[in-house]
C-alpha positions in Angstrom: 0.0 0.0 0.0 1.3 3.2 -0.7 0.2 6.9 1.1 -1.7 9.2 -0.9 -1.5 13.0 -0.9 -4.6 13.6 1.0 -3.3 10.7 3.8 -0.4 12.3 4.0 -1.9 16.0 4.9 -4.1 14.6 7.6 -0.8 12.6 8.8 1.2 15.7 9.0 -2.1 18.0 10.3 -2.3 15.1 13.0 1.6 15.5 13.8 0.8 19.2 14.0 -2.2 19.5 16.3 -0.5 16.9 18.8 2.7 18.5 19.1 0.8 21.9 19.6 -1.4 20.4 22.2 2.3 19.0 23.7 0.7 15.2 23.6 4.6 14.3 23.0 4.4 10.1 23.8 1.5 10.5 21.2 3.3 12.0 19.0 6.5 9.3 19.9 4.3 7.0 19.1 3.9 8.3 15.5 8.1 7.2 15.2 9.3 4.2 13.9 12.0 2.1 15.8 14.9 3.2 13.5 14.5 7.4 13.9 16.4 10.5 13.3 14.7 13.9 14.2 17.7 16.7 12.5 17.0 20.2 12.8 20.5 21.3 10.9 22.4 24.9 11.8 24.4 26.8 9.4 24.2 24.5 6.4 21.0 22.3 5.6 23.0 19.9 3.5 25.7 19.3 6.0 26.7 16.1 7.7 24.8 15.7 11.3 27.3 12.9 12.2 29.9 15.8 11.8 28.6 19.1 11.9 27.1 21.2 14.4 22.9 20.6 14.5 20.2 22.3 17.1 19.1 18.7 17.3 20.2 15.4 16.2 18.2 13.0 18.0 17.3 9.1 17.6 14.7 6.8 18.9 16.5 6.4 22.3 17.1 10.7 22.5 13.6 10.9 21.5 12.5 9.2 23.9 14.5 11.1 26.4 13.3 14.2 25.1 10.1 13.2 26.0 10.0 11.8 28.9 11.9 15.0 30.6 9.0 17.3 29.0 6.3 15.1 30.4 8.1 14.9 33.7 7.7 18.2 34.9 11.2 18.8 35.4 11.5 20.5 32.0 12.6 24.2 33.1 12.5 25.5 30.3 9.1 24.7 29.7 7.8 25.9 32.9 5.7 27.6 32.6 4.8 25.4 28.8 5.0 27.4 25.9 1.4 28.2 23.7 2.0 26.9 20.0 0.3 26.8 17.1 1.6 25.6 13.8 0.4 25.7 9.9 1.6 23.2 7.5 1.0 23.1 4.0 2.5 22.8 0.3 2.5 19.2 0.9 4.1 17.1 -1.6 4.3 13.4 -1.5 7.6 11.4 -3.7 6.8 7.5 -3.4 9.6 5.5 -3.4 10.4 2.5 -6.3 10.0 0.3 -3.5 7.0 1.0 -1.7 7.1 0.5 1.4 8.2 4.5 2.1 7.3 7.8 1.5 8.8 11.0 1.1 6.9 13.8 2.2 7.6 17.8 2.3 5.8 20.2 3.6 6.6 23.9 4.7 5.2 25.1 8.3 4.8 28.4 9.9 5.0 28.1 14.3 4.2 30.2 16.2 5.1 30.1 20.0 4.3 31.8 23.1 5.8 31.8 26.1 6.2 34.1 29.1 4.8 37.0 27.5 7.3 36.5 24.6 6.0 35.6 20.9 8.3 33.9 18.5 7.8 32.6 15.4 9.2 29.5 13.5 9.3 29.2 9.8 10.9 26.4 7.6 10.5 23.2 6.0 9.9 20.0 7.1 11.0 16.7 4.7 10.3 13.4 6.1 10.3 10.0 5.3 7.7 7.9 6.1 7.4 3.8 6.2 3.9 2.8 4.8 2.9 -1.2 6.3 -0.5 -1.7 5.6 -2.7 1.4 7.4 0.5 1.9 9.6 2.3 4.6 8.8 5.5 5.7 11.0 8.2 8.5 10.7 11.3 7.4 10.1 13.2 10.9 9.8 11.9 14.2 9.7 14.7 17.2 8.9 13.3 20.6 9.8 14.9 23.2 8.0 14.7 26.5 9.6 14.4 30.0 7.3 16.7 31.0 9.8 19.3 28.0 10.5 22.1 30.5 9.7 20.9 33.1 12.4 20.7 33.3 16.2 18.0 31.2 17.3 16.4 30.9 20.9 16.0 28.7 23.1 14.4 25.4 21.5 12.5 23.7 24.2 10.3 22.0 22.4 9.8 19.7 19.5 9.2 21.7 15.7 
């Protein structure tokens, strides 16, 4: 079975909405066992294994990640931020194979948090295994408008 374009919107408008409503072991469970979550600095195209990143995280990280946020003993989400994110221009690349996806889309976050607004703008490209009606994330890059600039304090997953 393969992923269609409009399966793939509502799977990335799903992401979206449970990340904003910071459901994060929902949204772990939406990652395959084999992950990478890269949000790259500087140079999109750069090696993560070898270059500086804002985030290079696997399944294990992930899961690290999350637990910490969910714990409570996240400072830096005390008090949690507000977010709200837009996705669109989704495109959908099937593989020869089948059994995955690739899927781009850009997004526009917005964050709020202590009286401070921030916004978030980039592009998201992930690939995505398709088994049957299961669909998991294997990687998702995020891609920042801004990886080249200053960037606060990432707290949270984009």
């Amino acid at each position: 079975m393969t992923m269609t374009l409009d399966q793939a919107s509502s799977f990335l408008f799903r992401e979206a909405r449970i990340l904003d409503q910071r459901r994060y072991s929902d949204w772990l469970e939406l990652w395959a066992t084999e992950a990478e979550y890269w949000i790259p600095v500087n140079d999109e195209n750069s090696d993560p294994k070898t270059h500086l990143a804002l985030a290079y995280l696997d399944r294990k990280a992930l899961e690290g990640r999350v637990m910490r946020l969910n714990s409570g003993q996240a400072h830096a989400q005390d008090p949690a931020s507000q977010m709200n994110r837009i996705v669109g221009n989704i495109e959908i690349e099937p593989r020869p194979d089948g059994g995955k996806v690739d899927v781009y889309a850009n997004f526009n976050l917005t964050e709020l948090r202590r009286h401070e607004q921030h916004t978030f703008a980039g592009r998201y490209e992930y690939t995505i295994s398709v088994d049957g009606a299961d669909w998991l994330i294997e990687r998702k890059k995020v891609t920042l408008v801004n990886l080249d600039e200053p960037i606060a304090n990432l707290s949270f997953f984009l």
